[in-house]
Backbone as a chain_set.jsonl record, in Angstrom:
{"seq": "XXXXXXXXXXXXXXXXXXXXXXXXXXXXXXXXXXXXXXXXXXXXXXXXXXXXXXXXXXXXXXXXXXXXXXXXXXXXXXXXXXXXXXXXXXXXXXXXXXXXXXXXXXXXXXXXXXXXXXXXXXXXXXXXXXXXXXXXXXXXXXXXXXXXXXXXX", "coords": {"N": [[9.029, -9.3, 6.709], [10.483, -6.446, 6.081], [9.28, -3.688, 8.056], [9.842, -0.775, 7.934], [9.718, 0.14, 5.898], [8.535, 1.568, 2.87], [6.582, 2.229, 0.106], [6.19, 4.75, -2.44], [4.303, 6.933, -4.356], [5.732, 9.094, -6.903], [6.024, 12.137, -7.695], [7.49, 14.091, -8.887], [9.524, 13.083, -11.373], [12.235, 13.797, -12.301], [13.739, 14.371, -10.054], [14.758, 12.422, -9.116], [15.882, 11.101, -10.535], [18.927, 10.402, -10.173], [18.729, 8.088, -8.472], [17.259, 6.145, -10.157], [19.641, 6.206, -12.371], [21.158, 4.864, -10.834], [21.017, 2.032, -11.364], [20.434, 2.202, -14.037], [23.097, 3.014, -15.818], [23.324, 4.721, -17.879], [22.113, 7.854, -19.207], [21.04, 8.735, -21.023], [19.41, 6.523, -22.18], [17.887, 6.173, -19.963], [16.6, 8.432, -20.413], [14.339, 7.5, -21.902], [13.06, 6.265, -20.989], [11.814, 7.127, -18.814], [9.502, 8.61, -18.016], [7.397, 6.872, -18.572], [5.122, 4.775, -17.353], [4.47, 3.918, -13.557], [5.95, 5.549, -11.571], [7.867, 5.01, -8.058], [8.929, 5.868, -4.89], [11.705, 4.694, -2.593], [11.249, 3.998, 0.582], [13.174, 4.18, 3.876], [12.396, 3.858, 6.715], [11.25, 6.821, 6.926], [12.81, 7.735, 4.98], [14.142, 8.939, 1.806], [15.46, 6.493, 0.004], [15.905, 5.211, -2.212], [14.347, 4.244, -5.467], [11.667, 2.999, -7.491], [10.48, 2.232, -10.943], [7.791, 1.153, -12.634], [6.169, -0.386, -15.357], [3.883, -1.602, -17.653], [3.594, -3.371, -19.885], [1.73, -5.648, -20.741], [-1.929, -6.121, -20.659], [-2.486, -7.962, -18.335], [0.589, -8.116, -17.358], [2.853, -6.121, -15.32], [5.878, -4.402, -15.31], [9.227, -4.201, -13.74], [10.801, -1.824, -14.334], [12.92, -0.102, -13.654], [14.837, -0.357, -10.88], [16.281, 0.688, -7.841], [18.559, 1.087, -4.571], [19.839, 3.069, -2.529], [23.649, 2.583, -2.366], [24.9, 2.219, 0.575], [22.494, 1.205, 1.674], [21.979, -1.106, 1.078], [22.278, -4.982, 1.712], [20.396, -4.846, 4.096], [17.382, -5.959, 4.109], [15.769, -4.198, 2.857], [15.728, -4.075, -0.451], [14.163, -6.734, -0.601], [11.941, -6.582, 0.755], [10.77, -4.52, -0.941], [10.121, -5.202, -3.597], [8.383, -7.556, -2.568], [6.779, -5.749, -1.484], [5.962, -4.259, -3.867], [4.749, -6.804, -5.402], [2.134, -7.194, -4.075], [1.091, -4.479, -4.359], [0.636, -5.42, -7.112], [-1.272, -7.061, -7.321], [-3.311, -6.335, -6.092], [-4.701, -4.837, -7.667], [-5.313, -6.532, -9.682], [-3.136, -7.859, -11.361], [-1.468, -10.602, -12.929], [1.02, -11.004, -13.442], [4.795, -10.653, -12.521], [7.276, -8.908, -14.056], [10.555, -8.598, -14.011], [14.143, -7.305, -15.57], [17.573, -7.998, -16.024], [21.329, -7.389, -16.489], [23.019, -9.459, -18.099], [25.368, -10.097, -16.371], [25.131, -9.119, -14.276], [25.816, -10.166, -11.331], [25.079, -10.436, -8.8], [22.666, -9.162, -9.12], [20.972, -11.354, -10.127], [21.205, -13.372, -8.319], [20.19, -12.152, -6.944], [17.146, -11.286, -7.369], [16.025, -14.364, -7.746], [16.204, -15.271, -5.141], [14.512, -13.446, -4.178], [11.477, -14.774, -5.389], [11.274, -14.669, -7.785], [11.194, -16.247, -10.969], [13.537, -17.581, -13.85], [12.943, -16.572, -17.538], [13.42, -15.397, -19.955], [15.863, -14.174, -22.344], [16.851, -11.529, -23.866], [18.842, -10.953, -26.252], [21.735, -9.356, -27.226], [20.767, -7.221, -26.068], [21.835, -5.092, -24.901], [23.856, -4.399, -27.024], [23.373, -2.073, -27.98], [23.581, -0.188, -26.656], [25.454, 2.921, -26.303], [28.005, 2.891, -24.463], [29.797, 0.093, -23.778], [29.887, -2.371, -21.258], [31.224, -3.887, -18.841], [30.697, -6.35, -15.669], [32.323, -8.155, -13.116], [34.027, -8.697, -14.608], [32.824, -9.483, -16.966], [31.636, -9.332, -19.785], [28.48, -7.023, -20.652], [25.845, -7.737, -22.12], [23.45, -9.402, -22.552], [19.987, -9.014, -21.804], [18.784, -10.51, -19.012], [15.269, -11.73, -18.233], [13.047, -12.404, -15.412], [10.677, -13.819, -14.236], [7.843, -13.545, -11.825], [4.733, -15.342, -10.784], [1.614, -13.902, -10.151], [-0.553, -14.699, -9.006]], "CA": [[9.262, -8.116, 5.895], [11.622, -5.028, 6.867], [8.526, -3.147, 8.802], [10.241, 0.246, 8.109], [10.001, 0.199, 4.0], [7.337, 1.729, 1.912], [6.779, 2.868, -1.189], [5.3, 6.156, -2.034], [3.94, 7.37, -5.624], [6.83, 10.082, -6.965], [5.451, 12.861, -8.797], [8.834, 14.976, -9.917], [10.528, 12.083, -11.821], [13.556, 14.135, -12.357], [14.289, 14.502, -8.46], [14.931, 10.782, -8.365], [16.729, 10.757, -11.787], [20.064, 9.793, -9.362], [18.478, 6.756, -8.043], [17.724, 5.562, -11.757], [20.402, 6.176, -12.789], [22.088, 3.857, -10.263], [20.073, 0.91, -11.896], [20.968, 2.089, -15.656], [23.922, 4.224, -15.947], [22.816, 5.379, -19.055], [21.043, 8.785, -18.564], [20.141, 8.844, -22.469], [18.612, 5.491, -22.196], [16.872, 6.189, -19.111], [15.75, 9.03, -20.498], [14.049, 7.417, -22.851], [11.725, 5.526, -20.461], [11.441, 7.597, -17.236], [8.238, 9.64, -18.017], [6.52, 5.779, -18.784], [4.639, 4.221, -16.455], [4.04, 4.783, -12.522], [7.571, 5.912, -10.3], [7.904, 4.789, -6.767], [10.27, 6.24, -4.371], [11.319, 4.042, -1.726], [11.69, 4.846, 1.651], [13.373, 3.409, 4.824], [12.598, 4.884, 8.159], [10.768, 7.541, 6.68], [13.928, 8.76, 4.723], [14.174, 8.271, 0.524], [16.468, 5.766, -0.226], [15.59, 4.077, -3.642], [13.428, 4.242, -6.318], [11.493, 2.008, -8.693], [9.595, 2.797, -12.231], [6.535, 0.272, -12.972], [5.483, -0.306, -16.308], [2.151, -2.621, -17.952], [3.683, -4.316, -20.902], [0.463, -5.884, -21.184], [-3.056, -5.715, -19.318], [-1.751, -8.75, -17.344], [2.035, -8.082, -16.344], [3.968, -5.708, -15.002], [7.292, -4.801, -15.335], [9.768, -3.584, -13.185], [11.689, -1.697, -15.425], [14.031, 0.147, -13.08], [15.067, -0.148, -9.249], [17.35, 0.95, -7.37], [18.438, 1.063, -3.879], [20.829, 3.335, -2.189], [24.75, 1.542, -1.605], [24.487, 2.497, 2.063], [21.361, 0.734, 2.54], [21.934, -2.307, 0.504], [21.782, -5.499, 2.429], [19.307, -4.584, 5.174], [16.045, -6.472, 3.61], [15.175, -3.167, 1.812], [15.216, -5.367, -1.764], [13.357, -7.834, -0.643], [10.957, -5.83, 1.041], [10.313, -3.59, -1.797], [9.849, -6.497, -3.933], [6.958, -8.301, -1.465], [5.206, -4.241, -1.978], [5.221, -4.007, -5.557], [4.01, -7.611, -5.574], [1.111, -6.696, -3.238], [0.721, -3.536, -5.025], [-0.078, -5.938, -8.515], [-1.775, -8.049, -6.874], [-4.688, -5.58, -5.759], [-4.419, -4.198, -9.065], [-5.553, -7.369, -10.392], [-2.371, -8.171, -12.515], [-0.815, -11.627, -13.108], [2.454, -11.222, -13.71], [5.358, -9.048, -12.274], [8.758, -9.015, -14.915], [11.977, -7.996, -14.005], [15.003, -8.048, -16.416], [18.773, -7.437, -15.726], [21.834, -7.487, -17.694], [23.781, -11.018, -17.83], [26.949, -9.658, -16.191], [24.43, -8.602, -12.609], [25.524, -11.804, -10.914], [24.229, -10.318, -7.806], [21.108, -9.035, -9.319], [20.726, -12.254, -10.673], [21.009, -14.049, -7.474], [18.716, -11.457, -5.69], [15.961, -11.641, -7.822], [15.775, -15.739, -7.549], [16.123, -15.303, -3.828], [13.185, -12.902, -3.85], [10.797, -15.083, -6.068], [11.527, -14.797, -9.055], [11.943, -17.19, -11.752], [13.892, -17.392, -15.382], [11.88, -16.719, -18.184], [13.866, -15.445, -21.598], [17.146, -13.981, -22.618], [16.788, -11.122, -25.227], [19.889, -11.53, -26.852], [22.225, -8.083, -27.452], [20.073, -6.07, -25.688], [22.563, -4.226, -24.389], [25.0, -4.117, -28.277], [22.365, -0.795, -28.311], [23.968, 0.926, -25.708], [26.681, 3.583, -26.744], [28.98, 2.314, -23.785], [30.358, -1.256, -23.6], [29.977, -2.211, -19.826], [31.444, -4.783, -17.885], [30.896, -6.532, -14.196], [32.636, -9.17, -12.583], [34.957, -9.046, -15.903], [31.562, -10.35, -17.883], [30.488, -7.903, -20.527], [26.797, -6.713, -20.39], [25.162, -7.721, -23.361], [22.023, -9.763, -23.142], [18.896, -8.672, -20.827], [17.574, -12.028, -18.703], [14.244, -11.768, -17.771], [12.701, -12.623, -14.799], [9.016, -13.531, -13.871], [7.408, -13.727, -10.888], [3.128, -15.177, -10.98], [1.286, -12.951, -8.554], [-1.993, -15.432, -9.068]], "C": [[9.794, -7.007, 6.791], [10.173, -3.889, 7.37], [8.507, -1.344, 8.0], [10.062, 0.685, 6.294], [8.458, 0.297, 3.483], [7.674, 2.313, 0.507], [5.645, 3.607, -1.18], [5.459, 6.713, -3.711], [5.408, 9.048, -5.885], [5.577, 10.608, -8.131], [6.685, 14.044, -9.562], [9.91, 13.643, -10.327], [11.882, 12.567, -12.171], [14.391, 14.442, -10.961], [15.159, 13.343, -8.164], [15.549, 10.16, -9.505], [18.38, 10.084, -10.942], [20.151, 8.495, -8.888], [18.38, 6.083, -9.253], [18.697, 5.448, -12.378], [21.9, 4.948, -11.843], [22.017, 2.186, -10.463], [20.341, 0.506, -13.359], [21.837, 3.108, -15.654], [24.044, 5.289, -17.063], [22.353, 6.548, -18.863], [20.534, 8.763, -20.01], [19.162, 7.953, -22.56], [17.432, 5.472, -21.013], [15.796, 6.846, -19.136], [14.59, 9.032, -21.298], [12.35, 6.535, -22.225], [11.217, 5.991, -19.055], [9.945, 8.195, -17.296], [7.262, 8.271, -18.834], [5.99, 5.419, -17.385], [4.254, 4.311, -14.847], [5.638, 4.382, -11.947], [7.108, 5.911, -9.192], [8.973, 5.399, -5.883], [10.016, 4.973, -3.214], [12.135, 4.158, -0.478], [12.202, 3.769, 2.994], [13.599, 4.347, 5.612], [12.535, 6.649, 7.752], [12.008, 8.627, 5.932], [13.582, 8.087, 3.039], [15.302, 7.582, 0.443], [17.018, 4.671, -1.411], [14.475, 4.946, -4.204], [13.315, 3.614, -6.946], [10.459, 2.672, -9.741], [8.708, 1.082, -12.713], [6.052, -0.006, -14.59], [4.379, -1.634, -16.514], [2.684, -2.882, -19.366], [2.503, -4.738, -22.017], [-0.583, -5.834, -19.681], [-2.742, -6.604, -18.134], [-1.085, -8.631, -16.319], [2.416, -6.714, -16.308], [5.489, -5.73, -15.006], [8.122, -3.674, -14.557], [10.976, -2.791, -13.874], [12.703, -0.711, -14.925], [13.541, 0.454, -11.661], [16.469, -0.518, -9.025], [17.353, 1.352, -5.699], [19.845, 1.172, -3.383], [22.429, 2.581, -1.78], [24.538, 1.018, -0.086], [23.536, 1.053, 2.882], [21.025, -0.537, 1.532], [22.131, -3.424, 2.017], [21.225, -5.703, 3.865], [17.813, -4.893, 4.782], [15.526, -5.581, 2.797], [14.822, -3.812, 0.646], [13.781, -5.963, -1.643], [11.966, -7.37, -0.507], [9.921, -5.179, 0.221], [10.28, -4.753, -3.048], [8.604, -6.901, -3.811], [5.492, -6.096, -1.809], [5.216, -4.623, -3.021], [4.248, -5.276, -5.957], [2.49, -7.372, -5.033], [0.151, -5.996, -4.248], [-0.075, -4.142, -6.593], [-0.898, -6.095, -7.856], [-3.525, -7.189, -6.662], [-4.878, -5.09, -6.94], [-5.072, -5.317, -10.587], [-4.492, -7.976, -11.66], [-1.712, -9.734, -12.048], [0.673, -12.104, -12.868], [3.36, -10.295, -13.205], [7.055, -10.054, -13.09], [9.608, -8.053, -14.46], [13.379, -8.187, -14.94], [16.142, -7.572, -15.477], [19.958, -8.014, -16.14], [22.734, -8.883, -17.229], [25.118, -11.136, -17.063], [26.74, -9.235, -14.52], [24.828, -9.857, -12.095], [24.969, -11.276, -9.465], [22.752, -10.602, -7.655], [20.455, -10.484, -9.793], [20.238, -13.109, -9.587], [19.927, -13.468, -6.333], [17.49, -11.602, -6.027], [15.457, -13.043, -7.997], [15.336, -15.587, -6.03], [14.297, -14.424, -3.433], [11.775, -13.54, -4.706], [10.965, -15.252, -7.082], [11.97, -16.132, -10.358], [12.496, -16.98, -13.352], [12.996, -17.503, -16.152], [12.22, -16.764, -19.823], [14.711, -14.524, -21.22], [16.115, -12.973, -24.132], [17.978, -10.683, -25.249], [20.554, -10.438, -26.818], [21.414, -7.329, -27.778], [20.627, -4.962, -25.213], [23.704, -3.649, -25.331], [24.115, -2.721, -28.111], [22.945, 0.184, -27.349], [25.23, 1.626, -26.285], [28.228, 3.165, -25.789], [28.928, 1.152, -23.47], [30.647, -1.39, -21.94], [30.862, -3.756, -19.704], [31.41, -5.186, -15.982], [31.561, -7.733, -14.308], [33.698, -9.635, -13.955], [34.321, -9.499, -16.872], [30.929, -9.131, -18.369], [29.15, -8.042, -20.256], [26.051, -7.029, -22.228], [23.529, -8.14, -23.748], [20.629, -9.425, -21.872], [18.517, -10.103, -20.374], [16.552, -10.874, -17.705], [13.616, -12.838, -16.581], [11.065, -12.643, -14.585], [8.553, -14.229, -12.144], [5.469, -14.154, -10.766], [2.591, -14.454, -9.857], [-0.183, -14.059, -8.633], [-1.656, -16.198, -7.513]], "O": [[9.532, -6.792, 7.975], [10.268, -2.953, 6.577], [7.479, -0.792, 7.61], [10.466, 1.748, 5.824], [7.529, -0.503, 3.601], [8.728, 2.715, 0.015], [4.609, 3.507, -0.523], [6.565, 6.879, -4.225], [5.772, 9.793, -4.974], [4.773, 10.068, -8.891], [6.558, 14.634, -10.634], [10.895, 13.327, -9.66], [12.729, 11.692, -12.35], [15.591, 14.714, -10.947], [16.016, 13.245, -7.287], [15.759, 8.948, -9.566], [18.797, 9.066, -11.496], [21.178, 7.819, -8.822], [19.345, 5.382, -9.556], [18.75, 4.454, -13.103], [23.007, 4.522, -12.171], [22.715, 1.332, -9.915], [20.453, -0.604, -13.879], [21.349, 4.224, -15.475], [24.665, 6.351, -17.1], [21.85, 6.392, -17.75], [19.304, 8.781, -20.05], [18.059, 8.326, -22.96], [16.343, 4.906, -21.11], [14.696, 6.648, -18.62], [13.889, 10.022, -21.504], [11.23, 6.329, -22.694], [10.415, 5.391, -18.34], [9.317, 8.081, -16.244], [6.434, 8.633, -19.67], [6.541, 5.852, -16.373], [3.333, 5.128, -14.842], [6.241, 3.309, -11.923], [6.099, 6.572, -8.944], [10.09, 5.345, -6.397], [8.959, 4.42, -2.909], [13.349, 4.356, -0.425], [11.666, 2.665, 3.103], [14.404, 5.278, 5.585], [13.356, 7.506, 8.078], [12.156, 9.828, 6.157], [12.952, 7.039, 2.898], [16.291, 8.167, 0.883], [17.916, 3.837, -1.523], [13.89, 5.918, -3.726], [14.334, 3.153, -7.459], [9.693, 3.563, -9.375], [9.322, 0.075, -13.066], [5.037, 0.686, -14.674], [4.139, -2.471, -15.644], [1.879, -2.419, -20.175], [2.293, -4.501, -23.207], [-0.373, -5.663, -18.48], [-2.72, -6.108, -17.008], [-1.349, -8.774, -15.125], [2.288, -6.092, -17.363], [6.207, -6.706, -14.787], [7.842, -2.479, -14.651], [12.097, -3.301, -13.867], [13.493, -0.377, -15.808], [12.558, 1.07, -11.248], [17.315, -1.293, -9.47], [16.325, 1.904, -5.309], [20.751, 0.343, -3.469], [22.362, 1.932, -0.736], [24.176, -0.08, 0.337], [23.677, 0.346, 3.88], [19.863, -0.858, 1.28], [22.142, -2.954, 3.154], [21.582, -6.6, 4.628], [16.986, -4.056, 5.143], [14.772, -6.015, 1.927], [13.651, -4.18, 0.557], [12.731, -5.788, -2.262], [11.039, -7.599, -1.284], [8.705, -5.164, 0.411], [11.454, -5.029, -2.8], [7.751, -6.723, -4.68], [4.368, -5.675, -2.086], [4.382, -5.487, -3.292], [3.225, -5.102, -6.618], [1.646, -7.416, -5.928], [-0.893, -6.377, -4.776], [-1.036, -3.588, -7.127], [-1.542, -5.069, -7.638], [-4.606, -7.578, -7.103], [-6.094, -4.925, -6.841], [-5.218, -5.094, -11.789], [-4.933, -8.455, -12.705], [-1.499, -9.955, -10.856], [1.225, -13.082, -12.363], [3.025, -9.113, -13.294], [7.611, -11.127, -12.856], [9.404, -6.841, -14.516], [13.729, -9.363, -15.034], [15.937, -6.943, -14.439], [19.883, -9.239, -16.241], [23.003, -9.163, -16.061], [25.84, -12.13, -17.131], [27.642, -9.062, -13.701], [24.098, -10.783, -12.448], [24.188, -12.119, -9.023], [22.008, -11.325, -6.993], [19.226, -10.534, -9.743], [19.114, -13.605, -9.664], [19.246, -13.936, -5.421], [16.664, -11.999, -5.206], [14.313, -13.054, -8.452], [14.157, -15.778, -5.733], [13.353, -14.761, -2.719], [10.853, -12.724, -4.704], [10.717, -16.411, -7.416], [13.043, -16.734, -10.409], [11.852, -16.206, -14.06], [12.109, -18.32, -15.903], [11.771, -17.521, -20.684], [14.634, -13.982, -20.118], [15.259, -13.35, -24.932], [18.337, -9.982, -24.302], [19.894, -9.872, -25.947], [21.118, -6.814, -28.856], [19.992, -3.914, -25.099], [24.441, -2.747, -24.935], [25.1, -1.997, -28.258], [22.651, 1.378, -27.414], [26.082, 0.877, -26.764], [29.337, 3.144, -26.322], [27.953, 0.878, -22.77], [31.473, -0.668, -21.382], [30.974, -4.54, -20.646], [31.97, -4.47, -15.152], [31.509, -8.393, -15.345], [34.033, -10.799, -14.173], [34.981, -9.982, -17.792], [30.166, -8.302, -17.873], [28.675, -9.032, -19.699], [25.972, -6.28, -23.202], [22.732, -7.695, -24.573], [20.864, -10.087, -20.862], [17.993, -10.868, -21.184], [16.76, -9.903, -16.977], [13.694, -14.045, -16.813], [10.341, -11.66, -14.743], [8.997, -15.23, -11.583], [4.793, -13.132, -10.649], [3.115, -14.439, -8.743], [-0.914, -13.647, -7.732], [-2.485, -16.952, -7.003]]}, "num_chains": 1, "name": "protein.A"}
């Protein structure tokens, strides 16, 4: 694990509205779930450089329901790292499950979150027809949310 990477409870969730927003470009939609659950900032080498938002679904699982992690300071283990915490972080917490989704068109995110544990779980279908802007990556519209699970047992 990247040594240098923590995560640290955020208490002004609009400070770190920039980092969310690099996760969902939406700001209406984000704004719709930022003031849920517990916000993480996440730090490398004592600098902010990300942020993630936590939510509890159920008493069980967790869900990672937005992270993000500066361009800059993309592949330098940061991810992964911050990943291996939040797992931790269930884990003492007594929870089961940690869910991540991301939209069908992430082929990165797709391949990062396997790489870091993760396994396929469900597809909710035009999850993304709800959004006012029509996205595309990699030339692959955004339409359906896959879900990711990870067991922390």
């Amino acid at each position: 694990m990247c040594r240098s990477v923590t995560i640290q409870p955020i208490m002004d969730r609009e400070a770190y509205l920039p980092f969310f927003l690099m996760a969902d470009e939406d700001e209406e939609i984000v704004r719709t779930y930022i003031e849920e659950g517990d916000p993480f900032s996440i730090k490398y080498n004592h600098k902010d450089v990300g942020a993630c938002l936590l939510t509890s679904p159920s008493p069980q699982a967790v869900e990672i329901k937005n992270i993000a992690i500066s361009e800059d300071h993309r592949g330098l283990g940061i991810g992964k790292a911050v990943i291996q915490l939040i797992a931790e972080h269930c884990k003492e917490r007594s929870f089961t499950e940690l869910f991540v989704g991301t939209a069908n068109s992430s082929i990165e995110n797709l391949a990062f979150y396997q790489k870091a544990g993760f396994r396929f779980d469900s597809i909710h279908k035009g999850f993304f027809d709800a959004y006012p802007d029509t996205f595309y990556e990699h030339g692959i519209q955004g339409r359906d949310l896959i879900y990711f699970v990870m067991k922390l047992s």
